[in-house]
N, C-alpha and C positions, 0 to 999 in steps of 0.2 A: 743509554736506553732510548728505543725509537720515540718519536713523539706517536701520542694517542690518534688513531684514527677519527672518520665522522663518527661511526656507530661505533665505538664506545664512548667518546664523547655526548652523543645522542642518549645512549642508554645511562649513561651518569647522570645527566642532567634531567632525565624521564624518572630515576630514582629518588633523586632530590628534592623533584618537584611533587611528587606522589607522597613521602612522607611527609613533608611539608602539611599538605592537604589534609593529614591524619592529627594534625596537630587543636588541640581543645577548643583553643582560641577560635581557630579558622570553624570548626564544625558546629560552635556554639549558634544558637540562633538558627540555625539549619533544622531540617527533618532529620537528618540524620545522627542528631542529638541521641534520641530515645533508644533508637534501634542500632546506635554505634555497635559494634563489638570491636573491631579495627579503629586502637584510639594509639599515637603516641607521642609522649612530651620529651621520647630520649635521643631524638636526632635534632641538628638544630635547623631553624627555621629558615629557607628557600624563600627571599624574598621575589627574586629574577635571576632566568638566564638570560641570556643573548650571544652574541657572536659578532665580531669585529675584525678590521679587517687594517692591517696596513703597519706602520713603524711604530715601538713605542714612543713615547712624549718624551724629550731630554729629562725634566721632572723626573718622570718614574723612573728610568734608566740610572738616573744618581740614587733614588732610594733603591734600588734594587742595588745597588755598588754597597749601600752603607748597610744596608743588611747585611750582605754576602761578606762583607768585611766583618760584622760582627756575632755571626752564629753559621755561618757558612752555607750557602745554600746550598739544597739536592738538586735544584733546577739551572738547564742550561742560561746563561747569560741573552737574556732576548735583544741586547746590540746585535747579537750574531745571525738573527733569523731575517729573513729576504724582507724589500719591502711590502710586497704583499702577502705577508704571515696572518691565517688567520687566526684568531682567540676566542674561547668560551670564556664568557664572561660570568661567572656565578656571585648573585647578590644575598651573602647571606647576612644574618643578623650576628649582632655581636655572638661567638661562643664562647671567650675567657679563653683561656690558657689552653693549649693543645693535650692531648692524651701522654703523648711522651717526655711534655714536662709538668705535666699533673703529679698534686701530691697524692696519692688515695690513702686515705687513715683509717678509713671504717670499712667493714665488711659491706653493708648496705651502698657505699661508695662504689663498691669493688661489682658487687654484680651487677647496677646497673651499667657499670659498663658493658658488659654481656650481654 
């Protein structure tokens, strides 16, 4: 699969950051408290993007080895990208456990995923 272009990288990271901005916490104390209507607690929280540029660190390279050794990664091996590869960097807050290895038991579990 190709790698992501700028603009949709640009538009992921313009999405992330905007829900982010809808989240309680952030709009608490704000004007936009009262007259919210666009509020959500169900994406998780966008601390920072950024964008980088150059070889991974040996460091990450062995933990990306020891991951891909133990759950197999969908992503290509980044020893293999040039050295000046760039990268979006997205800072998010802890989420927990992914979607697809999520347990869902309740009904109320189940739609907010929706």
């Amino acid at each position: 699969e190709p790698q992501m272009g700028f603009a949709q990288v640009r538009a992921e990271a313009a999405v992330a950051r905007r829900l982010a901005a809808l989240r309680p916490e952030r709009l608490a104390g704000t004007d936009a408290v009262p007259h919210a209507t666009n509020v959500t607690s169900g994406f998780i929280d966008t601390k920072h993007v950024a964008v980088c540029r150059g070889p991974y660190a040996p460091e990450l390279l062995e933990q990306w080895r020891l991951y891909d050794a133990l759950h197999t990664s969908e992503n290509e091996n980044p020893a293999l990208f040039p050295n000046d590869q760039l990268y979006a960097v997205f800072f998010f807050a802890d989420g927990g456990v992914d979607l697809e290895h999520a347990e869902i038991s309740t009904y109320a579990e189940a739609k907010s995923v929706l």
